[in-house]
Backbone as CSV, one residue per row, in Angstrom:
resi,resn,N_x,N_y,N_z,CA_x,CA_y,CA_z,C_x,C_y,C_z
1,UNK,-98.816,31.894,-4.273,-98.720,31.595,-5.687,-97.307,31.141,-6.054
2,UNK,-96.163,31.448,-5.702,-94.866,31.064,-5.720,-94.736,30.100,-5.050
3,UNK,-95.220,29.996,-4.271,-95.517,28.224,-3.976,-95.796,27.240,-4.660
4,UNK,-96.566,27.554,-4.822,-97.596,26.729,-6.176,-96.497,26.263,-7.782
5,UNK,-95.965,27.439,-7.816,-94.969,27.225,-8.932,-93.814,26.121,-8.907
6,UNK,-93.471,26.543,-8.000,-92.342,25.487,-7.720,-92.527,24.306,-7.460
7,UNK,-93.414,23.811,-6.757,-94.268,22.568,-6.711,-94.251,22.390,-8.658
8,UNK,-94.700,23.130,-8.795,-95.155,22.419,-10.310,-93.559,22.366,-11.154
9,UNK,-92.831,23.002,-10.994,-91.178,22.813,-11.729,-90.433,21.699,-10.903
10,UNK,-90.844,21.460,-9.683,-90.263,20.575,-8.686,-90.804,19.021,-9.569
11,UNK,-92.414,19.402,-9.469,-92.556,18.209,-10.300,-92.305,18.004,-11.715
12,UNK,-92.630,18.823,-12.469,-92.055,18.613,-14.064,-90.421,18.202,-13.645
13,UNK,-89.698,18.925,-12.883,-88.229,17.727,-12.985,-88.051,16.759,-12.690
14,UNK,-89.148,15.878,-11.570,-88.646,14.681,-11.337,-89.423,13.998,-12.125
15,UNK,-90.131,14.243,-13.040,-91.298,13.415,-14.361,-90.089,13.435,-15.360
16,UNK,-89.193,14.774,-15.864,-88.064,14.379,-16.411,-87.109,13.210,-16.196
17,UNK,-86.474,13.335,-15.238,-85.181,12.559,-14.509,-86.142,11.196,-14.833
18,UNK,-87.339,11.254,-14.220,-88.406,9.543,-14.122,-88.099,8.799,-15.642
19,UNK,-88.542,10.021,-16.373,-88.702,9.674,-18.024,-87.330,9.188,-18.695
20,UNK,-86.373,10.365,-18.295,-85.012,10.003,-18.731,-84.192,8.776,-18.476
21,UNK,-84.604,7.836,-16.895,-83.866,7.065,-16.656,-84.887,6.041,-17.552
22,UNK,-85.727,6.259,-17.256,-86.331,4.507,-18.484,-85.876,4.339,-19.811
23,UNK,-85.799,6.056,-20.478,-85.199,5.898,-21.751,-83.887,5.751,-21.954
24,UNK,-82.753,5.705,-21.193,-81.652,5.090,-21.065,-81.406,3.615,-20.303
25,UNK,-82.163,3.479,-19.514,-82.236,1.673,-19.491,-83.086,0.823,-20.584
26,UNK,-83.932,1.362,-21.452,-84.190,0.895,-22.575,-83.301,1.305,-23.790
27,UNK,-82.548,2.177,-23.780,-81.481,2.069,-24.945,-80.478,1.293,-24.407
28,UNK,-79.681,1.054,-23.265,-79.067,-0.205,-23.301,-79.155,-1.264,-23.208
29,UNK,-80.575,-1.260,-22.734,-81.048,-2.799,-23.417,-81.285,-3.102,-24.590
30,UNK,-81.878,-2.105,-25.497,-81.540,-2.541,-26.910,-80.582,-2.566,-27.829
31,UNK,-79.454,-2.252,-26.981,-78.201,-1.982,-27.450,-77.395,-3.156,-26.874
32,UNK,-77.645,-3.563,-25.965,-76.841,-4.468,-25.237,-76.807,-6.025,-25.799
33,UNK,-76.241,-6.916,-25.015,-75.598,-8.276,-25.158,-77.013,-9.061,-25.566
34,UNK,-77.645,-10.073,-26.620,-78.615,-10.688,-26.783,-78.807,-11.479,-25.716
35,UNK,-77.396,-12.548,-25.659,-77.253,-13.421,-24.283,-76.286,-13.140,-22.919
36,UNK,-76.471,-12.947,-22.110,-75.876,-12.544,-20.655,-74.139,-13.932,-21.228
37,UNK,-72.984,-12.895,-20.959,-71.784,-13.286,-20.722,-71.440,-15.014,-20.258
38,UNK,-72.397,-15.026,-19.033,-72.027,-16.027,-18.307,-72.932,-17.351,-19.030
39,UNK,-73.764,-17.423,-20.247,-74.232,-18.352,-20.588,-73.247,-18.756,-21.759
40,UNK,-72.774,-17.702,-22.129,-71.626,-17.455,-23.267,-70.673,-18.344,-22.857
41,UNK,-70.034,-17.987,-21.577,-68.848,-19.037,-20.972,-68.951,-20.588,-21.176
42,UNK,-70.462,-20.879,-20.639,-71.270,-22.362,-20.571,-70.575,-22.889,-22.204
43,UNK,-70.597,-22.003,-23.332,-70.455,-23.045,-24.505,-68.896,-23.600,-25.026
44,UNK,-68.761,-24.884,-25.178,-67.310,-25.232,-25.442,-67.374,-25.733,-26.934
45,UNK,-65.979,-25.482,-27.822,-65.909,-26.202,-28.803,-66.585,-27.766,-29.096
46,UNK,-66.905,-28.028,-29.726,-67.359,-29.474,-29.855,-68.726,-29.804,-29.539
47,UNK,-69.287,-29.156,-28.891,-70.763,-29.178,-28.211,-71.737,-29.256,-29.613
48,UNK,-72.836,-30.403,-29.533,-73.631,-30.706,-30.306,-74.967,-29.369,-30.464
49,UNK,-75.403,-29.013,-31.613,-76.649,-28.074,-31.945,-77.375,-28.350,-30.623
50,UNK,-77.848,-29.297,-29.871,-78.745,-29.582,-29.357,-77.936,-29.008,-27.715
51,UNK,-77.254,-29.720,-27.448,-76.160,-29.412,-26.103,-76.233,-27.552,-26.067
52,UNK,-76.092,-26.941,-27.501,-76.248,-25.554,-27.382,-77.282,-25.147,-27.197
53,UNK,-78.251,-25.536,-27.675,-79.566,-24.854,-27.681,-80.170,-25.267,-26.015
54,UNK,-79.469,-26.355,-25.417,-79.834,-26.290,-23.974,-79.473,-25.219,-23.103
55,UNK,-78.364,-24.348,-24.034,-78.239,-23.521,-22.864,-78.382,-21.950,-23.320
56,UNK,-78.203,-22.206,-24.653,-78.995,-20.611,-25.011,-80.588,-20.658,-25.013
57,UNK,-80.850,-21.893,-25.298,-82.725,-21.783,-25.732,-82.737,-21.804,-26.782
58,UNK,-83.408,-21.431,-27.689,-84.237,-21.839,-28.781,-83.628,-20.596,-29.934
59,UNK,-83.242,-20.792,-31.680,-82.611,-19.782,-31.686,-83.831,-19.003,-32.824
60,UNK,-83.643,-17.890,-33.075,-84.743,-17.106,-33.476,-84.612,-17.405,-35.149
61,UNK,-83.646,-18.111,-35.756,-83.198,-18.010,-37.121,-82.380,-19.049,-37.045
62,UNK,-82.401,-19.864,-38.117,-81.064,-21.302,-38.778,-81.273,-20.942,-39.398
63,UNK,-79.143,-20.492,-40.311,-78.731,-20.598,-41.689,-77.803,-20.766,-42.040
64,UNK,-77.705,-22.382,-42.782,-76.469,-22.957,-43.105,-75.221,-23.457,-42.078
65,UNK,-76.446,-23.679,-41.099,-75.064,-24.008,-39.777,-74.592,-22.934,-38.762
66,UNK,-75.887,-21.840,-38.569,-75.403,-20.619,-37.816,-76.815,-20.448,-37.265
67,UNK,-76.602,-20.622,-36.094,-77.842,-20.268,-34.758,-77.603,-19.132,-34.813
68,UNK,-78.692,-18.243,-35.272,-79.041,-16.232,-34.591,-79.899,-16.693,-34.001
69,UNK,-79.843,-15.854,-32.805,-79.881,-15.232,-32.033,-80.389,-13.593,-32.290
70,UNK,-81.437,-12.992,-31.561,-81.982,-11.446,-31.301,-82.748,-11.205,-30.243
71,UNK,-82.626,-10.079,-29.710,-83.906,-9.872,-28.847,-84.654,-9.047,-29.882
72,UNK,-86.134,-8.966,-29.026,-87.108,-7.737,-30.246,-86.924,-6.164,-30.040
73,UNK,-86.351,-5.744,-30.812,-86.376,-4.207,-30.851,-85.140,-4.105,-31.086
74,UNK,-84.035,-4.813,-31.431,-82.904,-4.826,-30.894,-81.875,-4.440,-31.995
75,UNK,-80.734,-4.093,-31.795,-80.177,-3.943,-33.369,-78.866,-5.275,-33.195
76,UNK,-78.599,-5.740,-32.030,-77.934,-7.055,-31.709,-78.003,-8.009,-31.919
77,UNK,-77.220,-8.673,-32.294,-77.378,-10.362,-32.724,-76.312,-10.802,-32.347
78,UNK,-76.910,-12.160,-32.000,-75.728,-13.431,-31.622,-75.614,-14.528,-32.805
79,UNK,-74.463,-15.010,-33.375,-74.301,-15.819,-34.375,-73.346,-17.174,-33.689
80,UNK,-74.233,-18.365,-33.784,-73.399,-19.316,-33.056,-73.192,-20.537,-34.318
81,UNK,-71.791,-20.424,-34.295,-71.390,-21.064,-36.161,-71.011,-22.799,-35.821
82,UNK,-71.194,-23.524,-36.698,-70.841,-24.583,-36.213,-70.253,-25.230,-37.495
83,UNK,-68.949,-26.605,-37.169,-68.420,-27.068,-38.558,-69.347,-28.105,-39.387
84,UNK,-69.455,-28.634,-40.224,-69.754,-29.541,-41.191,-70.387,-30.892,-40.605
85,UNK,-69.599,-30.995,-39.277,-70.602,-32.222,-38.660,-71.272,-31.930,-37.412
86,UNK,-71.425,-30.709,-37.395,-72.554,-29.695,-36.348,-72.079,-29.650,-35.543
87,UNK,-70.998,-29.848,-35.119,-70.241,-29.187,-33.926,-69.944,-28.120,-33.764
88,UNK,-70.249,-27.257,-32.505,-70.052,-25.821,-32.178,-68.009,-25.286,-32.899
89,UNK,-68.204,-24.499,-33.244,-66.820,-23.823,-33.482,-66.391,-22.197,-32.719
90,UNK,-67.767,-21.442,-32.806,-67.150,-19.851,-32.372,-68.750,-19.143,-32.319
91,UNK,-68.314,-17.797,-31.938,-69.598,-17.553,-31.923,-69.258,-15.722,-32.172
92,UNK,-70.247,-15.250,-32.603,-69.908,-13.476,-33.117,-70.998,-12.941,-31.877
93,UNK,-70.817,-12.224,-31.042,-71.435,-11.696,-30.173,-71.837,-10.042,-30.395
94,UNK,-72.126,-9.162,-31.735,-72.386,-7.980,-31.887,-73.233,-7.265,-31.413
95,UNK,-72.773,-6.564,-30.394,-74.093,-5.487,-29.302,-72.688,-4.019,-29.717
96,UNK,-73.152,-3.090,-29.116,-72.621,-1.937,-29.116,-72.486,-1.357,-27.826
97,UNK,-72.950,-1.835,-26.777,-72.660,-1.468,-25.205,-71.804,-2.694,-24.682
């Protein structure tokens, strides 16, 4: 019978640890970067709406000259701002990890 027990606490801990690591690789993913760093690098001043959207993709929101950017669930956003004759200028990258 003490056998039996421990088997069963042996397993309730590794169903913990199982559970715990998904729910911390899903909080930093919803916490994390919308777009990976290195696509970030790809964008230069001057680059046309279109030249950007080749390399971020498609953006989830236009307003007034500002590509957002989100993933779903996410509390992150990417804001990619551009000047008066649609040329890229800067970009706000807000994640919390």
């Amino acid at each position: 019978m003490l056998r039996f027990n421990l088997r069963s606490v042996f397993g309730a801990l590794t169903i913990a640890v199982f559970l715990f690591g998904i729910g911390l690789f899903s909080f930093r993913w919803a916490l994390g970067p919308v777009v990976p760093q290195s696509l970030l690098n790809q964008l230069q001043v001057g680059m046309s709406t279109a030249e950007v959207e080749q390399v971020l993709g498609k953006p989830d929101h236009v307003d007034k000259g500002t590509l957002v950017y989100r993933k779903p669930y996410s509390l992150s956003f990417l804001a990619v701002r551009f000047d008066e004759s649609g040329r890229f200028v800067n970009y706000e990258n807000d994640h919390v990890l």
